[in-house]
Biopython code that builds the backbone (N, CA, C, O; Angstrom):
import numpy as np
from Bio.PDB.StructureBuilder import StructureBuilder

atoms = [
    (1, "UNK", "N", (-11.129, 17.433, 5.209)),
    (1, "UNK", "CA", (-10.986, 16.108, 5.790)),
    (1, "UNK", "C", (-9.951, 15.307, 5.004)),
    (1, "UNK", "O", (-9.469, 15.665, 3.929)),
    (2, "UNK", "N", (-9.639, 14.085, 5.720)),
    (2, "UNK", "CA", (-8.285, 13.732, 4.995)),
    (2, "UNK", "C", (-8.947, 12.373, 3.630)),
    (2, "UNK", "O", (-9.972, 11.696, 3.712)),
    (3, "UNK", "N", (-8.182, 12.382, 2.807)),
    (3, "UNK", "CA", (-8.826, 11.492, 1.514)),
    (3, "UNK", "C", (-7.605, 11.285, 1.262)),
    (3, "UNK", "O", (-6.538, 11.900, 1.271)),
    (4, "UNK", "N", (-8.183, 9.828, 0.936)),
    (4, "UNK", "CA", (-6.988, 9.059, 0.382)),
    (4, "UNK", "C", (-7.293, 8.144, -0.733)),
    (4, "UNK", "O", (-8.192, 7.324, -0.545)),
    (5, "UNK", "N", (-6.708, 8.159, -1.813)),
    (5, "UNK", "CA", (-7.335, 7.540, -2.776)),
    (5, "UNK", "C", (-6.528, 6.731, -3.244)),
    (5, "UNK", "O", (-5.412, 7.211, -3.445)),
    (6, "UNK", "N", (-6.710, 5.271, -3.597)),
    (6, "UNK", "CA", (-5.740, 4.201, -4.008)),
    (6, "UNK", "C", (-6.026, 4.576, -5.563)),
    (6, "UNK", "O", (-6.878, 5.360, -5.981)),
    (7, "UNK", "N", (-4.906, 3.663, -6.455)),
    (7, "UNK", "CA", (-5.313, 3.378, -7.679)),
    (7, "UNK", "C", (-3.764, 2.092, -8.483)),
    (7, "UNK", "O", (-2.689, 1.826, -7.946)),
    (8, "UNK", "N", (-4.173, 1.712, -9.528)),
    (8, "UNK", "CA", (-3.410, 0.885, -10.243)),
    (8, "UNK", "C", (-3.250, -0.562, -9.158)),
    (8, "UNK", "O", (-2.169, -1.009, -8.775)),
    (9, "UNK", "N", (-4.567, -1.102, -8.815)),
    (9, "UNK", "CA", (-5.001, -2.589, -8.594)),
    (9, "UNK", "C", (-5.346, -3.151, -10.411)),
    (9, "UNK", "O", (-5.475, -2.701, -11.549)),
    (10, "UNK", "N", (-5.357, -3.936, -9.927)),
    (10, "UNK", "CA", (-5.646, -5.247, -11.447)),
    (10, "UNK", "C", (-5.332, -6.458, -11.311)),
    (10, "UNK", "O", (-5.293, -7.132, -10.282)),
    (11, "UNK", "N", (-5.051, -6.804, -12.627)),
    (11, "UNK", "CA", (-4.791, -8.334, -12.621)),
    (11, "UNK", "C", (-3.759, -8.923, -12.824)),
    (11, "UNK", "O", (-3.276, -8.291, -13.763)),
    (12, "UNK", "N", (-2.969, -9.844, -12.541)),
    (12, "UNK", "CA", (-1.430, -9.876, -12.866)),
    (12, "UNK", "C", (-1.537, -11.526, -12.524)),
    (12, "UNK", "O", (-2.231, -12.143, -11.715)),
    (13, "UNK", "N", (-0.519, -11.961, -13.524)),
    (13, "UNK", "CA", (-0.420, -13.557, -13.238)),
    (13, "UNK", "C", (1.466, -13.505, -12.260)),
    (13, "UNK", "O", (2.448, -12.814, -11.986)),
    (14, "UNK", "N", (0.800, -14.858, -12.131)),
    (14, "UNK", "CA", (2.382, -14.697, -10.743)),
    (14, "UNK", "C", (3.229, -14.450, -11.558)),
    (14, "UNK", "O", (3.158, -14.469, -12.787)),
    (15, "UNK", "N", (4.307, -14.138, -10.692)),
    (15, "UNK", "CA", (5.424, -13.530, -11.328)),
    (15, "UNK", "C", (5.488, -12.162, -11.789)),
    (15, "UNK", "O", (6.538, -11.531, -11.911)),
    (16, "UNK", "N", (4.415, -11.757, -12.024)),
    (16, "UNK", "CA", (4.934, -10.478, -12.658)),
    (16, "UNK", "C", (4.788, -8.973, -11.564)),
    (16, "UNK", "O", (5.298, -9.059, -10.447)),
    (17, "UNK", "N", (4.152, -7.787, -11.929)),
    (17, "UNK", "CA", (4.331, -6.748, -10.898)),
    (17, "UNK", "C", (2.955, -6.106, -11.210)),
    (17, "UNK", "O", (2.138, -6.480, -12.051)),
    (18, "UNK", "N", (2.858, -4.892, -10.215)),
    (18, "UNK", "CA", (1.871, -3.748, -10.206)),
    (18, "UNK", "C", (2.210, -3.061, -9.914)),
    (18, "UNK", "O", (3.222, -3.683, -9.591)),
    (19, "UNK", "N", (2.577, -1.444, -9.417)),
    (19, "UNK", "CA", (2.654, -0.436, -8.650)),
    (19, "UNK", "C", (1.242, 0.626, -8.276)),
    (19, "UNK", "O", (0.670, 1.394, -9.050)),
    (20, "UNK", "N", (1.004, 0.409, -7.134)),
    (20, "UNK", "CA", (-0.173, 1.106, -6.400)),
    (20, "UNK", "C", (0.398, 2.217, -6.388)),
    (20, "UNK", "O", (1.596, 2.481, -6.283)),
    (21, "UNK", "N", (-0.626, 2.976, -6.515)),
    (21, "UNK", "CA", (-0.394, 4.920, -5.795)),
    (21, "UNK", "C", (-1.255, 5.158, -4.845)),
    (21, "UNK", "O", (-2.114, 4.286, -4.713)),
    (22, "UNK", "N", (-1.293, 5.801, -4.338)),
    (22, "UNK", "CA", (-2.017, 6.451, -3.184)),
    (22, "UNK", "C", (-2.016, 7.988, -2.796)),
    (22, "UNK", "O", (-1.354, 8.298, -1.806)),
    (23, "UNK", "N", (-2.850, 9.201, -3.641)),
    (23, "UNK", "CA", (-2.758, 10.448, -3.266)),
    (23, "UNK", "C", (-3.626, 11.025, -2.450)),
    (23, "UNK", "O", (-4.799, 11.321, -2.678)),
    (24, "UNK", "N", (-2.986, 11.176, -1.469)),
    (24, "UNK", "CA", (-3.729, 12.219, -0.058)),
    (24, "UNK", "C", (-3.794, 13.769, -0.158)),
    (24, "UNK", "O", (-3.086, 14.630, -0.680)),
    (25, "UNK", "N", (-4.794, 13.759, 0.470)),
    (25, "UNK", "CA", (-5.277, 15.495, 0.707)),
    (25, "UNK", "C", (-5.899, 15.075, 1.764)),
    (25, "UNK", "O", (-6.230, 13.950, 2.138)),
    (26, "UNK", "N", (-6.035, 16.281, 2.270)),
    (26, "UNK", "CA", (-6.182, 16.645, 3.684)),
    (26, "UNK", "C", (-5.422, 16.786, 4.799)),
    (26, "UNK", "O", (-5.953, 16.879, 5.906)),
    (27, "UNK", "N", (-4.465, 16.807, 4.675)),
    (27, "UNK", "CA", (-2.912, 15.830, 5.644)),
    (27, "UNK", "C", (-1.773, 16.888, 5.284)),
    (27, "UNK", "O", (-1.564, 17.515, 4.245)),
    (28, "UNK", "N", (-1.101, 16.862, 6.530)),
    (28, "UNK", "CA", (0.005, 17.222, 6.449)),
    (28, "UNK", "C", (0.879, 16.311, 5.381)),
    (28, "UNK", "O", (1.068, 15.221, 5.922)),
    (29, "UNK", "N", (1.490, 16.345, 4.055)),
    (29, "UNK", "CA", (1.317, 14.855, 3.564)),
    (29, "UNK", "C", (2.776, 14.612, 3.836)),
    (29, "UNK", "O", (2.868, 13.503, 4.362)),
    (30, "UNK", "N", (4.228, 15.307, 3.672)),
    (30, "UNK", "CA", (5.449, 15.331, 4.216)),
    (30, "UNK", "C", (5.368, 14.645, 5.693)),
    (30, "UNK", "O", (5.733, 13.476, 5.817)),
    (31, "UNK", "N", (5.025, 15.172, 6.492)),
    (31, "UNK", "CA", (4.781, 15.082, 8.320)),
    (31, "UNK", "C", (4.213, 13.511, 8.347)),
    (31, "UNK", "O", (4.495, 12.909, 9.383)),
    (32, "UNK", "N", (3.620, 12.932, 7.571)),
    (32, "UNK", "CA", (2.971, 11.483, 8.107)),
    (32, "UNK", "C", (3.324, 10.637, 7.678)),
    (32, "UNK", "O", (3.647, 10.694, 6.491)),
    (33, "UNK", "N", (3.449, 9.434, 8.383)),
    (33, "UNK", "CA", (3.540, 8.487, 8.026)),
    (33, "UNK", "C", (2.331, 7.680, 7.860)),
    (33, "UNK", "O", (1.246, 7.631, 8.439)),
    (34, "UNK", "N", (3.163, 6.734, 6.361)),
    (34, "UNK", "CA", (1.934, 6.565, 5.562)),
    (34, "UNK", "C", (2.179, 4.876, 5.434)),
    (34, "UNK", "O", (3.250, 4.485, 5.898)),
    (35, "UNK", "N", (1.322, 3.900, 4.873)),
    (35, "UNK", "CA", (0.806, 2.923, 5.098)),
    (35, "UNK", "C", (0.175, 2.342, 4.466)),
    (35, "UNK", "O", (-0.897, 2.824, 4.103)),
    (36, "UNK", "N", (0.645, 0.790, 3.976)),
    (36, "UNK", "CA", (-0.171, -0.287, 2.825)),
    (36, "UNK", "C", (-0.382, -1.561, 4.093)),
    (36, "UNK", "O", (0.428, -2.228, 4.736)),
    (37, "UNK", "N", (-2.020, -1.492, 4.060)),
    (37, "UNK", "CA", (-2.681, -2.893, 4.735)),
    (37, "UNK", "C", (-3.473, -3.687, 3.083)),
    (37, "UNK", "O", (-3.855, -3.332, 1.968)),
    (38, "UNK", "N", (-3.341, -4.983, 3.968)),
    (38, "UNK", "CA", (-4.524, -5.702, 2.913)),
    (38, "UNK", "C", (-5.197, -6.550, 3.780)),
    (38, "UNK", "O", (-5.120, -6.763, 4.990)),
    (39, "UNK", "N", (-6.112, -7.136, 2.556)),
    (39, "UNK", "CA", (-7.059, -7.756, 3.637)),
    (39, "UNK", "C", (-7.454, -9.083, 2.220)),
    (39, "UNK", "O", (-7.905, -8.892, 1.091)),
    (40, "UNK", "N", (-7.168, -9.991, 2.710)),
    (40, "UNK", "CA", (-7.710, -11.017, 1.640)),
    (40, "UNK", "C", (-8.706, -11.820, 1.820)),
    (40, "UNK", "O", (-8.758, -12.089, 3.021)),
    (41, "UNK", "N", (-9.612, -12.396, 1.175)),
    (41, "UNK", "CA", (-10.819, -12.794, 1.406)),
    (41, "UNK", "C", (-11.032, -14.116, 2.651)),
    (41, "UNK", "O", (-10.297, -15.089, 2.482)),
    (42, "UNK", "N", (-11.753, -14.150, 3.554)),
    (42, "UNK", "CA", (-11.995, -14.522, 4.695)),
    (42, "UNK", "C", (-10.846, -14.272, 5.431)),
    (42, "UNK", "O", (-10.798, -15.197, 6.242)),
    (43, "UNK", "N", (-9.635, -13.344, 5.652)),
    (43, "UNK", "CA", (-8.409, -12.744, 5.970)),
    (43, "UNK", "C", (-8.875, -11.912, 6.840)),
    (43, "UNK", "O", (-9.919, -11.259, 6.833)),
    (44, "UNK", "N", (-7.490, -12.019, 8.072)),
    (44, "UNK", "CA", (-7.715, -10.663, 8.526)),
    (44, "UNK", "C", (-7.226, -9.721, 7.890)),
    (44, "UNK", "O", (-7.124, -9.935, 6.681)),
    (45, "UNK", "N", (-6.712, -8.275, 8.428)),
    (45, "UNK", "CA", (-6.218, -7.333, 7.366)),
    (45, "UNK", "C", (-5.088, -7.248, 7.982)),
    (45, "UNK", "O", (-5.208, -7.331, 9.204)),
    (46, "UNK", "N", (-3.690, -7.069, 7.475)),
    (46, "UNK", "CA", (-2.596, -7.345, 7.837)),
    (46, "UNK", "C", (-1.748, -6.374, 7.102)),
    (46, "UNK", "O", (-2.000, -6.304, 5.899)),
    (47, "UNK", "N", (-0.887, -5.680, 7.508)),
    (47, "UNK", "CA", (0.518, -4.729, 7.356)),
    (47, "UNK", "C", (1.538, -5.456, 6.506)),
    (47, "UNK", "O", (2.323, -6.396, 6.630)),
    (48, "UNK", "N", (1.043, -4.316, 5.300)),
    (48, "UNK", "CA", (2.151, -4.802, 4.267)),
    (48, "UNK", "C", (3.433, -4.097, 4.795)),
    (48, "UNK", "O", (4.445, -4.704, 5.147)),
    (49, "UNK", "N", (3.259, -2.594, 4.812)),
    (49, "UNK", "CA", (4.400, -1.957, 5.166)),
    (49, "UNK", "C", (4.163, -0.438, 5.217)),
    (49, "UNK", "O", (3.316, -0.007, 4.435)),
    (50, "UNK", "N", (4.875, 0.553, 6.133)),
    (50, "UNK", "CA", (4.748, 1.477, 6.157)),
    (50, "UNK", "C", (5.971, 2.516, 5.909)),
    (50, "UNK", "O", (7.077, 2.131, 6.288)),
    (51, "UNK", "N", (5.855, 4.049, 5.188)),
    (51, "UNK", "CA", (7.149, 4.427, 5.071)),
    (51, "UNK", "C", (6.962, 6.169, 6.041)),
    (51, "UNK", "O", (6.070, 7.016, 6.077)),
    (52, "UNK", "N", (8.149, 6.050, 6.613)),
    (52, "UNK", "CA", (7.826, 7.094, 7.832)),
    (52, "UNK", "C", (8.134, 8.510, 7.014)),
    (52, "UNK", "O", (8.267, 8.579, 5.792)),
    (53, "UNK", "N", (8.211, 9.520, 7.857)),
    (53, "UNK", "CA", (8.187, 11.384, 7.380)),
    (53, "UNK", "C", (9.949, 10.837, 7.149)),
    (53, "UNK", "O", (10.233, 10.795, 5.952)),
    (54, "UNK", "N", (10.885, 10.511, 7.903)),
    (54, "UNK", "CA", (12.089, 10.502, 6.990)),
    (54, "UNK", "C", (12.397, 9.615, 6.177)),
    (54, "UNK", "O", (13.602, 9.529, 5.939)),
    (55, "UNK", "N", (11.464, 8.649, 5.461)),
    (55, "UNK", "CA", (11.918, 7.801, 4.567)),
    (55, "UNK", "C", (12.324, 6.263, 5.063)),
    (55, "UNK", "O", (12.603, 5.201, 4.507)),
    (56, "UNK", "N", (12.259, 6.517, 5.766)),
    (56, "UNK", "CA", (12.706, 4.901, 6.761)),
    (56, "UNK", "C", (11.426, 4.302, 6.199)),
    (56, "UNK", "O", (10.553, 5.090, 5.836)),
    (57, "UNK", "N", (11.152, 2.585, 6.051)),
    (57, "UNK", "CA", (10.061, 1.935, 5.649)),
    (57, "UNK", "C", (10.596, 0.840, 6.380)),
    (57, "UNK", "O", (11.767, 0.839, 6.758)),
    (58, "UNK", "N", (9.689, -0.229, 6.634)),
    (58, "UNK", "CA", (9.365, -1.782, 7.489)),
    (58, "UNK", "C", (7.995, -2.026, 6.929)),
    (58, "UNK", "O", (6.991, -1.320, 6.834)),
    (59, "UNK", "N", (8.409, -3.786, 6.444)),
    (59, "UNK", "CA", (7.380, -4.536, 5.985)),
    (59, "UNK", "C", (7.254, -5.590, 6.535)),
    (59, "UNK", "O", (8.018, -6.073, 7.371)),
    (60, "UNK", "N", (6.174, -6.087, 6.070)),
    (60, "UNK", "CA", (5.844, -7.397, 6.564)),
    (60, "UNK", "C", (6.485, -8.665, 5.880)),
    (60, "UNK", "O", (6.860, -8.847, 4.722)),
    (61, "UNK", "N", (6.481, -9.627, 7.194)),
    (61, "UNK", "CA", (7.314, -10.598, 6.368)),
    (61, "UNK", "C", (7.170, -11.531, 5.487)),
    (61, "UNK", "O", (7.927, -12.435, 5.132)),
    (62, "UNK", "N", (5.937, -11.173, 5.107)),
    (62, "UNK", "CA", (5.539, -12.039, 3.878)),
    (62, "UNK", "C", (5.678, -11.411, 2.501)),
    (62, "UNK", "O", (5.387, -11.962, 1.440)),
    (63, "UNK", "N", (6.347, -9.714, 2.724)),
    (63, "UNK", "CA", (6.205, -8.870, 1.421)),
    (63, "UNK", "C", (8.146, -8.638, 1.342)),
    (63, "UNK", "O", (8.890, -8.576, 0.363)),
    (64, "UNK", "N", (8.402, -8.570, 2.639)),
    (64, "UNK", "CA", (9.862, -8.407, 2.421)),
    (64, "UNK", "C", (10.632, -8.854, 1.346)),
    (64, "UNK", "O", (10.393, -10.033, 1.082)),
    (65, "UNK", "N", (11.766, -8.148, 0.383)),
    (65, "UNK", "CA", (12.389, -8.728, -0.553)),
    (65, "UNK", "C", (11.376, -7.690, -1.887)),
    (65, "UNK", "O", (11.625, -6.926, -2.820)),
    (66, "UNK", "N", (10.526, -8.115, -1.405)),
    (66, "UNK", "CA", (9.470, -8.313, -3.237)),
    (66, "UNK", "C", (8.913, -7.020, -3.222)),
    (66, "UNK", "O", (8.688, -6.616, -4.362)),
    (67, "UNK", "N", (8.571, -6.124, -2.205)),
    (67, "UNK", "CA", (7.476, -5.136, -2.562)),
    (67, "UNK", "C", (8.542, -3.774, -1.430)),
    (67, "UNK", "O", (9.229, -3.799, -0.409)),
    (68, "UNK", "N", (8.048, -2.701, -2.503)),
    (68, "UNK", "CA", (9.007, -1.989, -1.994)),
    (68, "UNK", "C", (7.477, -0.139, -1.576)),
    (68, "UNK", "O", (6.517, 0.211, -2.263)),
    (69, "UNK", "N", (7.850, 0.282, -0.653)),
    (69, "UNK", "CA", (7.370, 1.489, -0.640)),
    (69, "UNK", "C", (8.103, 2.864, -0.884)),
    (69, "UNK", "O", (9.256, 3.000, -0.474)),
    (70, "UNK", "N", (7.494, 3.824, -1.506)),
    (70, "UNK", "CA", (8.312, 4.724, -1.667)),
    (70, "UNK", "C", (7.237, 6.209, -1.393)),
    (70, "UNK", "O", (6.083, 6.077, -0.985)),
    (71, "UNK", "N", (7.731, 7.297, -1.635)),
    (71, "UNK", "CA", (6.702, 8.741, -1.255)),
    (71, "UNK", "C", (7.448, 9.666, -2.310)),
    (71, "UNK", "O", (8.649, 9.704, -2.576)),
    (72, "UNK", "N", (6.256, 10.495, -2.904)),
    (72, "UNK", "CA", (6.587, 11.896, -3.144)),
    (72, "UNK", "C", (5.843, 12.455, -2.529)),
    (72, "UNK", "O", (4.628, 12.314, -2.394)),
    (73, "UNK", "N", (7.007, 13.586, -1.835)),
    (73, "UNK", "CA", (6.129, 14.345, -0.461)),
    (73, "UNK", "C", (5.854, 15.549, -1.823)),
    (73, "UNK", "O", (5.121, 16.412, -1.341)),
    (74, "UNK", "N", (6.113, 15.837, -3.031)),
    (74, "UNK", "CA", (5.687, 17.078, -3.872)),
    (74, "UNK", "C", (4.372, 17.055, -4.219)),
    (74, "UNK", "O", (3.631, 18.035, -4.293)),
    (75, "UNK", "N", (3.852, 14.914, -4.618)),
    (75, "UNK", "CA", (3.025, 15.058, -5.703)),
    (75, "UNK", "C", (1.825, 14.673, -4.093)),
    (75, "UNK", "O", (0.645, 14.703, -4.440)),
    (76, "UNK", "N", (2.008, 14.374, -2.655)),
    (76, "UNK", "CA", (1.400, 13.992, -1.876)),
    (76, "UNK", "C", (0.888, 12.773, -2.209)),
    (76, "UNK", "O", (-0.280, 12.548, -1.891)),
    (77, "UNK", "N", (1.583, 11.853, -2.841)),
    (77, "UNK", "CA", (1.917, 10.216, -3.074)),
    (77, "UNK", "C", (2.636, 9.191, -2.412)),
    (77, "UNK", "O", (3.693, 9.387, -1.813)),
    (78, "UNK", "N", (2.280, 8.508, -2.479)),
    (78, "UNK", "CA", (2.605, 6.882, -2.122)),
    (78, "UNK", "C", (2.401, 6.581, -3.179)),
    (78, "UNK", "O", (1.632, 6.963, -4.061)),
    (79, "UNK", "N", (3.737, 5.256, -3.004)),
    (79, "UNK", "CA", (3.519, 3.853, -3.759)),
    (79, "UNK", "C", (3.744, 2.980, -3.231)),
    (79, "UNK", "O", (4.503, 2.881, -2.267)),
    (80, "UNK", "N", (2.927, 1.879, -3.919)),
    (80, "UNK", "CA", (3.832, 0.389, -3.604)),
    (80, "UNK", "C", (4.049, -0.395, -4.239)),
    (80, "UNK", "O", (3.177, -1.258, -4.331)),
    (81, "UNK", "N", (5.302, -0.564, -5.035)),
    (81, "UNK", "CA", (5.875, -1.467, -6.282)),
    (81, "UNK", "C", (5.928, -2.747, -5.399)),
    (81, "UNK", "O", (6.665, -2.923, -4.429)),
    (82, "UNK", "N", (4.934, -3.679, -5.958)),
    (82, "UNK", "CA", (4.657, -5.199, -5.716)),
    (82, "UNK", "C", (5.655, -5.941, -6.908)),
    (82, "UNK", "O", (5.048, -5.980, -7.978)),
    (83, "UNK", "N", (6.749, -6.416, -6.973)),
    (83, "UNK", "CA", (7.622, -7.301, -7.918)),
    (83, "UNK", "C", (6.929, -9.310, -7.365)),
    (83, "UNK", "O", (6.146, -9.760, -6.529)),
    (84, "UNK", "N", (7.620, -9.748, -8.202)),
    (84, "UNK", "CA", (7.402, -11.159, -8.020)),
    (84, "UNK", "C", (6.149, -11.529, -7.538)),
    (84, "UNK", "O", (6.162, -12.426, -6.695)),
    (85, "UNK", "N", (5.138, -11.095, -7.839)),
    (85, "UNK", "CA", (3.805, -11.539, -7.330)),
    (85, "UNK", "C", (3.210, -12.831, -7.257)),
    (85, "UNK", "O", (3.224, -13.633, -8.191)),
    (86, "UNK", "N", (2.573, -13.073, -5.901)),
    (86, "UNK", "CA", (2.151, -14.882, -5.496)),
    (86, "UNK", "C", (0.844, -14.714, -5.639)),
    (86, "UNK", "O", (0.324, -13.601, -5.721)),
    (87, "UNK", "N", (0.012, -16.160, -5.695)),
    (87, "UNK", "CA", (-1.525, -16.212, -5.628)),
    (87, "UNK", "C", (-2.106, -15.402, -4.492)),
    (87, "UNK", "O", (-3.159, -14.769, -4.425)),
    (88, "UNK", "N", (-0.639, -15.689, -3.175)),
    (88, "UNK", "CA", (-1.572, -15.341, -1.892)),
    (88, "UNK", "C", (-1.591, -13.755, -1.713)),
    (88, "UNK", "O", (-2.163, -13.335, -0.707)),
    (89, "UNK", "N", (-1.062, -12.904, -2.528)),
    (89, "UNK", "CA", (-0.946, -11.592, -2.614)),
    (89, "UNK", "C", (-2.207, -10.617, -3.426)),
    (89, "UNK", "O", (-2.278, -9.418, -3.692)),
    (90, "UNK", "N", (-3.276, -11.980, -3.691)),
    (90, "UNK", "CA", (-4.578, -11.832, -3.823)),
    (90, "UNK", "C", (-4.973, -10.965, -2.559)),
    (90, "UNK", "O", (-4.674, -11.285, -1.409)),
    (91, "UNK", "N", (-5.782, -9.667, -2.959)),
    (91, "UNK", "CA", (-6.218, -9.157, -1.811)),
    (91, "UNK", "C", (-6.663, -7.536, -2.387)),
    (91, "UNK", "O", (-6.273, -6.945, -3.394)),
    (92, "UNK", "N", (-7.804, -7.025, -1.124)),
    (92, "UNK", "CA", (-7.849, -5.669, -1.386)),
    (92, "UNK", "C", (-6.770, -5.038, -0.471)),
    (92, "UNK", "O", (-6.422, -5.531, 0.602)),
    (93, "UNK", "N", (-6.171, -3.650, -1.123)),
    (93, "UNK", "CA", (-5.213, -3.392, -0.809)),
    (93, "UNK", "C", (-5.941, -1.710, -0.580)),
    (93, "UNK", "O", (-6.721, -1.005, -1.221)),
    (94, "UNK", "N", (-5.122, -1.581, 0.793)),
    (94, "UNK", "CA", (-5.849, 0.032, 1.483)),
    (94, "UNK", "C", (-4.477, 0.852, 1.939)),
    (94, "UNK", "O", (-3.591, 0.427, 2.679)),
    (95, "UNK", "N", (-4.557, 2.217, 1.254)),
    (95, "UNK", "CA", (-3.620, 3.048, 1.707)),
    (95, "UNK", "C", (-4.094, 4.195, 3.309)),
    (95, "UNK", "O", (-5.109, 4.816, 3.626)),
    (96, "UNK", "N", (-2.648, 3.976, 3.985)),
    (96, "UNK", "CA", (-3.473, 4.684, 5.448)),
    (96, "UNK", "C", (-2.429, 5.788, 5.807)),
    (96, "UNK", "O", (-1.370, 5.801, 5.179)),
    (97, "UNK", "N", (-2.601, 6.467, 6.520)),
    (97, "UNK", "CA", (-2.051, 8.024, 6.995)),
    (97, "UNK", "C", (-1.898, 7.823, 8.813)),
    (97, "UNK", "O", (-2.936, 7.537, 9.411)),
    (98, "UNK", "N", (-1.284, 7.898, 9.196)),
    (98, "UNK", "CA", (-0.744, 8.369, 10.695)),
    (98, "UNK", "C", (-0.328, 7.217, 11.357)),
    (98, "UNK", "O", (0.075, 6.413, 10.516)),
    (99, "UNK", "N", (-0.246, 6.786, 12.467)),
    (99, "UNK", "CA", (0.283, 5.903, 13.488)),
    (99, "UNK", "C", (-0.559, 4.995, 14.104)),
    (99, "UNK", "O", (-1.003, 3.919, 13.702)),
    (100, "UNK", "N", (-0.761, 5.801, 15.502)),
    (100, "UNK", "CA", (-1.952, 5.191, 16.029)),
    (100, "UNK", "C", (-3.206, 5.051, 15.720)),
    (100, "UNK", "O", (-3.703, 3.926, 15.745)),
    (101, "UNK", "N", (-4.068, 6.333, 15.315)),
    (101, "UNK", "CA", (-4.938, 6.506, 14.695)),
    (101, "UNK", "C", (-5.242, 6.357, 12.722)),
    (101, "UNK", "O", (-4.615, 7.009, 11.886)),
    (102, "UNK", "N", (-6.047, 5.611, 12.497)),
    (102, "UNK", "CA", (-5.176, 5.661, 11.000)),
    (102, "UNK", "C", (-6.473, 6.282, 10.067)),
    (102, "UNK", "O", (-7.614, 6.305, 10.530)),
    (103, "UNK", "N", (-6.279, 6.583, 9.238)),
    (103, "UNK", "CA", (-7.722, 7.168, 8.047)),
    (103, "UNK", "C", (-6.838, 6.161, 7.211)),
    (103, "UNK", "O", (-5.661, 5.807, 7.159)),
    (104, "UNK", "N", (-8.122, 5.872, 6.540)),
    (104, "UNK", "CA", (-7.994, 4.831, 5.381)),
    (104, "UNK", "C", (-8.579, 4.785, 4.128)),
    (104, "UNK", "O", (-9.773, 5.071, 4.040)),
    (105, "UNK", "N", (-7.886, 4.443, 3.044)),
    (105, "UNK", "CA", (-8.581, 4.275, 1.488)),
    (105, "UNK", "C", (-9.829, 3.544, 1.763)),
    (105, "UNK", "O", (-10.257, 2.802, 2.647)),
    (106, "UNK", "N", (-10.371, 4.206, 0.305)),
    (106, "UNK", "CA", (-11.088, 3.167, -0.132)),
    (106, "UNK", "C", (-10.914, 1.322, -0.747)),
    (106, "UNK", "O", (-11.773, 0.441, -0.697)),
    (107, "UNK", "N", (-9.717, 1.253, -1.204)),
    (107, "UNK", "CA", (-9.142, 0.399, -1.156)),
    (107, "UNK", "C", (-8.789, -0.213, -2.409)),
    (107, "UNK", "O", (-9.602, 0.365, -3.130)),
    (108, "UNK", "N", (-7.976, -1.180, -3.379)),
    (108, "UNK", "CA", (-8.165, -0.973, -4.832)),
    (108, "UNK", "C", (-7.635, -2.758, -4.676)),
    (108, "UNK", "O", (-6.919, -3.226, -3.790)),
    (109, "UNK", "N", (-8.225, -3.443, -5.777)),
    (109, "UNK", "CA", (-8.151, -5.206, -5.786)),
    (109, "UNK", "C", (-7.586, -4.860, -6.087)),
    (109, "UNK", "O", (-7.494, -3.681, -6.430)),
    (110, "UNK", "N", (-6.270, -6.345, -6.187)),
    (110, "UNK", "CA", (-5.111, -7.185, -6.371)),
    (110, "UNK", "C", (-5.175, -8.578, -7.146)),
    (110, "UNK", "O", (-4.112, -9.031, -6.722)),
    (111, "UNK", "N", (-5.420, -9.070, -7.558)),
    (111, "UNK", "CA", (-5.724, -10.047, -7.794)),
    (111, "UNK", "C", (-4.649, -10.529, -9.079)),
    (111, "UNK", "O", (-4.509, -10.125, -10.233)),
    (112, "UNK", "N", (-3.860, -11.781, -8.123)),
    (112, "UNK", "CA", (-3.107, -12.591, -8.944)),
    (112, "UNK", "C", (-3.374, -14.106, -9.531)),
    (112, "UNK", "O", (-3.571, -14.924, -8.633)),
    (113, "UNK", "N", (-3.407, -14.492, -10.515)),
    (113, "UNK", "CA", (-3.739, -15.841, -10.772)),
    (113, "UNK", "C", (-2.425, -16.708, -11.253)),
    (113, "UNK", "O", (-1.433, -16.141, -11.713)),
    (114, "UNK", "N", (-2.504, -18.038, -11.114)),
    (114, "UNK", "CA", (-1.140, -18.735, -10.696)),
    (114, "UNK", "C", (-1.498, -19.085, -12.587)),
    (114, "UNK", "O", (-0.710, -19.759, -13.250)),
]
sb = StructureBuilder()
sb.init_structure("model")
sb.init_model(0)
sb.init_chain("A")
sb.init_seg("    ")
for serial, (resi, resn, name, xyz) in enumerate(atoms, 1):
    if name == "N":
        sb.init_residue(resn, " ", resi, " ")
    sb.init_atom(name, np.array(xyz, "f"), 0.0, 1.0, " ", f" {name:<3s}", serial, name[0])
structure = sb.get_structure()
């Protein structure tokens, strides 16, 4: 079955950074496109950004500029280097696999303080 496991959430005061990982099994992990949602408290959950099987990525426009996605199709990884971090970038953060249908992390906090 497919697993996806987040890691490197914490604590960060604004301004500074984090980089999330995300290693899948179960998955074709090259073939999919892969995927950072969050969800912040009384929030809906909203599309940070996704990076496709050729490397192409689109974010959301509240992450654009600042947070970048990247893949190793060797190590079956994701990341997502968060730079310049805001209060409102407070949030749990979930790594996802496919398109329409999505499997999803467990999910790993964010949490920035001003």
């Amino acid at each position: 079955q497919v697993q996806l496991v987040e890691s490197g959430g914490g604590l960060v005061q604004a301004g500074g950074s984090l980089r999330l990982s995300c290693a899948a099994s179960g998955i074709i992990f090259s073939r999919n496109t892969m995927g950072w949602y969050r969800q912040a408290p009384g929030k809906q959950r909203e599309l940070v950004g996704r990076i496709f099987s050729s490397g192409n990525t689109n974010y959301g426009d509240s992450v654009k500029g600042r947070f970048t996605i990247s893949r190793d199709n060797a190590k079956n990884t994701v990341y997502l280097q968060m730079n310049s971090l805001k209060p409102e970038d407070t949030a749990v953060y979930y790594c996802t696999s496919g398109v329409t249908i999505l499997d999803w992390g467990q999910g790993t906090q964010v949490t920035v303080s001003s």
